[in-house]
C-alpha positions in Angstrom: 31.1 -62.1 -126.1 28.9 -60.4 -123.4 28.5 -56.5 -122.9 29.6 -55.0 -119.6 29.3 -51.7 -117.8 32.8 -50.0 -117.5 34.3 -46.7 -116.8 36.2 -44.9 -118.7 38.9 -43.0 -117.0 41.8 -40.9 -118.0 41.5 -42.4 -121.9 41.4 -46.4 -120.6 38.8 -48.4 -119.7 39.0 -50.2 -116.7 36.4 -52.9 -116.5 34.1 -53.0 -112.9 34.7 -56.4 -111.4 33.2 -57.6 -108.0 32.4 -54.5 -105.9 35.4 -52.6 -107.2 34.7 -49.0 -107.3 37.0 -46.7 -109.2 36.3 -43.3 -109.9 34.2 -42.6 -113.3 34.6 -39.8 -115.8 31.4 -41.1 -117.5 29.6 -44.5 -118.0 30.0 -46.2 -121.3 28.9 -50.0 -122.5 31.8 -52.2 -124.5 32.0 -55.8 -125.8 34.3 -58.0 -123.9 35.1 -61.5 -123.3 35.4 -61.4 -119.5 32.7 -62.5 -117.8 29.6 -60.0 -116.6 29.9 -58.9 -113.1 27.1 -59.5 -110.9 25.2 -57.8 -108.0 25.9 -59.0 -104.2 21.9 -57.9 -104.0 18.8 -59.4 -106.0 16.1 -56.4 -106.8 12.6 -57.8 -105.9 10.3 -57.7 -108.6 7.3 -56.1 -107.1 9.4 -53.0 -105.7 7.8 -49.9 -107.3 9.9 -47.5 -109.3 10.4 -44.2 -108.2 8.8 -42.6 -110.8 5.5 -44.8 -111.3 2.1 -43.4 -110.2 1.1 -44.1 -106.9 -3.0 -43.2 -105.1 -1.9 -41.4 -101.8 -5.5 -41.0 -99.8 -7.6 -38.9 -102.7 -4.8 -37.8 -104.4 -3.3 -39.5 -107.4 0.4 -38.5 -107.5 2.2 -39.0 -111.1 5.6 -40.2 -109.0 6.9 -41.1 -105.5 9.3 -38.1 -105.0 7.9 -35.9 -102.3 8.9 -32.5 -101.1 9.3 -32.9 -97.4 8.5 -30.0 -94.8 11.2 -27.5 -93.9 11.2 -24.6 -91.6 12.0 -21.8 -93.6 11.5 -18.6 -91.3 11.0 -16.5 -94.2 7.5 -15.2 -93.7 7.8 -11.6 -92.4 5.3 -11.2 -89.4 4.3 -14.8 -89.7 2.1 -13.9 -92.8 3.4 -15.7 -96.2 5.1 -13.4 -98.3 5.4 -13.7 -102.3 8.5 -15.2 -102.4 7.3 -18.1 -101.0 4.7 -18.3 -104.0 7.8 -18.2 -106.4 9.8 -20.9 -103.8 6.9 -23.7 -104.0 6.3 -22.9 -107.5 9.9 -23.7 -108.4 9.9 -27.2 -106.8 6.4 -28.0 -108.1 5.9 -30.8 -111.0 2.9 -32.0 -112.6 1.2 -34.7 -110.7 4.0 -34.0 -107.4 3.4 -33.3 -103.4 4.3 -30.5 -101.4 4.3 -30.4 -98.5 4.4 -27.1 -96.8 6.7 -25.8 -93.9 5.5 -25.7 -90.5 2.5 -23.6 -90.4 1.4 -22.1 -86.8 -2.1 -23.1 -85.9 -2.5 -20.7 -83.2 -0.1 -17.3 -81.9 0.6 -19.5 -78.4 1.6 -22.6 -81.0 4.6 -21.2 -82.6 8.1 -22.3 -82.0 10.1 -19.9 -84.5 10.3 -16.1 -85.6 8.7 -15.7 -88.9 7.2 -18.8 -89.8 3.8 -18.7 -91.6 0.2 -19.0 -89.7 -2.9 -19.8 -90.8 -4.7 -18.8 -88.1 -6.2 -15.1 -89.6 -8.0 -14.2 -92.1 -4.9 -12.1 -93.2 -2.8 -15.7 -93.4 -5.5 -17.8 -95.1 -5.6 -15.2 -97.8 -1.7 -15.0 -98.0 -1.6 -18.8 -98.2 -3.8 -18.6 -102.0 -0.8 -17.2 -104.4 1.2 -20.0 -102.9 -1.1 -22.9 -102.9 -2.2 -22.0 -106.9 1.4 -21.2 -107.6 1.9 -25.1 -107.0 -1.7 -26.1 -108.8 -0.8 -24.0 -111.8 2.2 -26.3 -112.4 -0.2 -29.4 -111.9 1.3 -30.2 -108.4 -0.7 -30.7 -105.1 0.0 -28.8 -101.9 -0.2 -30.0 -98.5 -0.2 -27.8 -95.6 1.6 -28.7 -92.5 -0.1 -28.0 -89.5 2.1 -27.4 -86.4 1.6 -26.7 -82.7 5.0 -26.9 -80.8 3.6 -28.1 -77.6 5.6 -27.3 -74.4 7.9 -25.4 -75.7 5.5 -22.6 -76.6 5.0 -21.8 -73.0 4.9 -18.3 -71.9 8.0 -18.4 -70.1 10.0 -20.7 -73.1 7.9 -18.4 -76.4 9.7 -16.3 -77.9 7.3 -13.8 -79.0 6.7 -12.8 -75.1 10.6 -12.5 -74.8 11.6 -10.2 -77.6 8.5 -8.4 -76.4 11.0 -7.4 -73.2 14.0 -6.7 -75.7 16.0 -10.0 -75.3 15.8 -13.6 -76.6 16.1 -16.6 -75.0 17.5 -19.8 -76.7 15.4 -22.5 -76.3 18.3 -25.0 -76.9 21.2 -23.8 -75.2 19.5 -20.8 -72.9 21.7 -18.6 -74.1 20.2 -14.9 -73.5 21.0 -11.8 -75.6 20.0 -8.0 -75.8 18.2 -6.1 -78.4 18.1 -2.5 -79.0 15.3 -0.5 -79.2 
């Protein structure tokens, strides 16, 4: 008698044979005479599991999940704002990386309406509630450095258009009005 994985649906179980999918209500183990199904794959023995330590430059991280960039736009006049102290926090775990959203290196460098700089004084010092939100949850913080290139050109930026009252879309070139 051999123990095999099986599903349990609507009261019966259905044993999984081959690459048979059915749809689960919940995993359960149970002793049958059938023989074990096997994997069409082998899993190589010195793959790392996703949660084992792993030395990343200077920093020893306690797993391999990694918080990836995103561009929020959620910094009100490109300076970060509280709520992104309580956003990084949330998504920090002891030992994990962060890395930040796309921070503007320079005014002429930023592709987006109220993304975070650190470029003045007034940045930098924004930046410290969010960076120690993450270190107080024993998680280390990254920041993203970002320059959009050629598409921060004075006639593509968008800070010298809504400057005249209208915006430009950079993708589709749309145009459109704004009052006052």
């Amino acid at each position: 008698m051999s123990t095999q994985v099986c599903h349990k649906t609507a009261g019966r179980r259905m044993v999984v044979s081959g690459m048979q999918r059915q749809r689960p209500a919940r995993l359960a183990a149970v002793k049958t005479d059938a023989p074990v199904a096997t994997l069409p794959f082998q899993v190589k023995e010195d793959v790392k599991p996703l949660f084992a330590p792993v030395k990343l430059g200077k920093f020893e991280l306690e797993h391999r999940v990694v918080m990836a960039p995103l561009t929020r736009c959620r910094a009100p006049n490109n300076i970060p704002s509280p709520q992104m102290a309580v956003y990084y926090g949330q998504r920090a775990t002891p030992g994990g990386l962060i890395i930040s959203e796309a921070t503007a290196i320079t005014p002429e460098g930023q592709g987006y309406p109220q993304v975070p700089g650190i470029h003045t004084a007034e940045q930098v010092e924004a930046w410290k509630p969010v960076t120690q939100a993450v270190k107080d949850k024993g998680g280390i913080f990254l920041c993203q450095l970002w320059h959009v290139g050629r598409a921060s050109h004075e006639g593509a930026c968008f800070m010298l258009v809504q400057k005249r009252q209208f915006s430009v879309c950079l993708l589709c070139g749309t145009a459109s009005q704004h009052d006052g």
